[in-house]
Each structure stands twice: as structure tokens, then as C-alpha cells.
C-alpha positions as a printed Julia matrix, in Angstrom:
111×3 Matrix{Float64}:
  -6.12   -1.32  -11.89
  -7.0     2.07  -10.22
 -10.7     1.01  -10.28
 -10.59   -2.04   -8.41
  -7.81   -0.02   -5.73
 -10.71    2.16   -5.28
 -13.23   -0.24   -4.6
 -11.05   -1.99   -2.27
 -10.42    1.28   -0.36
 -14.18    1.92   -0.46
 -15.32   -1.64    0.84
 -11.98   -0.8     3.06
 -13.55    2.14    4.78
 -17.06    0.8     5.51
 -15.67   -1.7     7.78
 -15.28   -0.1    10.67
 -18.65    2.14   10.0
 -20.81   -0.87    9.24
 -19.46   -2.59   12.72
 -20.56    0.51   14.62
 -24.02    0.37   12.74
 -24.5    -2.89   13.66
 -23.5    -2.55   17.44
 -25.47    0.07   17.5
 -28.59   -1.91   16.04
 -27.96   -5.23   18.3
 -27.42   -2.5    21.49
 -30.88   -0.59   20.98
 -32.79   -4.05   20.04
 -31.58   -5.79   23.14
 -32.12   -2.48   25.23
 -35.71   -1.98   23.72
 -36.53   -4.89   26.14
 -34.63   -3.76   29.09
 -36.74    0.01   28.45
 -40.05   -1.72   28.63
 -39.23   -3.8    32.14
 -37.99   -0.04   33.69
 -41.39    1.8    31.93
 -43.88   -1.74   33.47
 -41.85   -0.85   37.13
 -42.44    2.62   36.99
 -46.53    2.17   35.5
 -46.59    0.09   38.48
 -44.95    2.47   40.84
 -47.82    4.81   39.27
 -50.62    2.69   40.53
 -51.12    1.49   37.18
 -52.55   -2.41   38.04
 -52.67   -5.0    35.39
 -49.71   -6.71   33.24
 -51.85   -5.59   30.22
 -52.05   -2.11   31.81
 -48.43   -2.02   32.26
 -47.04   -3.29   29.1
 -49.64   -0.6    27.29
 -47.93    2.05   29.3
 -44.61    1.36   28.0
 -45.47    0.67   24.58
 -47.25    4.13   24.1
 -44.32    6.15   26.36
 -42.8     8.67   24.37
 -39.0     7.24   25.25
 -39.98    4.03   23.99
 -41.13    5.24   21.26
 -38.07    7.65   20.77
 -35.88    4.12   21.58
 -37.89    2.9    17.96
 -36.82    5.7    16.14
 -33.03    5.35   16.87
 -33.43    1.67   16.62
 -34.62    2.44   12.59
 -32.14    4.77   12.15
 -29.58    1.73   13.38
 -30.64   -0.55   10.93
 -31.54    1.53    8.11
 -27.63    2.77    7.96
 -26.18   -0.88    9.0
 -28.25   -2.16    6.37
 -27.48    0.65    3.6
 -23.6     0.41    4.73
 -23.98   -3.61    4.4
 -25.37   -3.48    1.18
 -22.38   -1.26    0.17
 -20.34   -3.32    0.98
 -21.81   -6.48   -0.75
 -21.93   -4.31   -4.12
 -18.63   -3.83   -3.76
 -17.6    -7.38   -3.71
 -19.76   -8.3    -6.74
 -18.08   -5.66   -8.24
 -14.44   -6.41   -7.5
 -15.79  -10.34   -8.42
 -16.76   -8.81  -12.4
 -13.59   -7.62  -12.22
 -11.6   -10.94  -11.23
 -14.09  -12.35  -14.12
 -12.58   -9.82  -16.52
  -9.1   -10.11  -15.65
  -9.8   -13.91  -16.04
 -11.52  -13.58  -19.2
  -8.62  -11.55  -20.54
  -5.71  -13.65  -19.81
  -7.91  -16.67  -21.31
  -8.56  -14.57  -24.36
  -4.6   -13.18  -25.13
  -3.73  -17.28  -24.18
  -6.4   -18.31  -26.94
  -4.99  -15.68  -29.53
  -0.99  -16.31  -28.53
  -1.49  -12.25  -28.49
């Protein structure tokens, strides 16, 4: 019984980690967007002409390009913590099976 308390606990404790991965992940994806409008204003501010011009300039600035980084970091640990979490519930679902299987067998054998 310890075993499945433990994974319980476990799945438990990567809640609340997991839901702060993923905020984190939606924020810098949605901000990524917001970070290319402010570098196009100030390319433009620059003298920088063209749409094409602009959106080049923010693609290739080094704080966009920073904003990627975190943004991978985000999603690699939401996705690692997520993925916990679903082996963890495949594993406490073996054990249901088990238990299952067990009371079927001792049922089966009058043991």
C-alpha cells in the first residue's frame, strides 16, 4: 500500500509545479507576440522602413531571441513535469488492475 501512497504524493506534488510550468509557457508564448510589435515600433523609431524590414529586426534581436530560450525552457519542464504526472497515473491504474486481479483471484480460489 506504501507504493501507491507514494505515487499519489508524487503525482500530489507536481500539481502545483506543472501549473506554474504551464503559466509560464502560455505567458512567454502570448508575450513572444507582444515583444515583436514593441521591437517593429522601435525598428521603426530607428528609421528602419519596410514591414519586412521591421519584422526581420525583431526576429534577429537578441531579447527576442533570449524570449525563445525561456519560452523552451517553459515547455521543456511543463512537458517533462506533465509526462510525470501521466506515468504516474498509469502506474497507480496497474496497480488498481492488481488489486482487482487479486481480489478476483482469492474469490476464484475461496482463499
Amino acid at each position: 500500500m506504501g507504493d501507491i501512497e507514494e505515487l499519489i504524493h508524487a503525482w500530489r506534488a507536481n500539481v502545483s509545479e506543472y501549473a506554474s510550468a504551464k503559466a509560464e509557457t502560455v505567458y512567454l508564448s502570448e508575450f513572444r507576440k507582444s515583444k515583436k510589435a514593441i521591437l517593429m515600433v522601435e525598428a521603426q523609431s530607428n528609421g528602419i522602413k519596410t514591414g519586412q524590414e521591421r519584422e526581420a529586426y525583431a526576429y534577429s534581436h537578441k531579447e527576442y531571441l533570449e524570449l525563445l530560450l525561456g519560452l523552451r525552457a517553459a515547455t521543456e519542464k511543463s512537458e517533462e513535469l506533465k509526462y510525470r504526472m501521466i506515468i504516474a497515473e498509469r502506474r497507480c491504474d496497474i496497480w488498481r488492475t492488481k488489486q482487482a486481479s487479486g481480489r478476483r483471484e482469492q474469490k476464484h480460489y475461496g482463499a
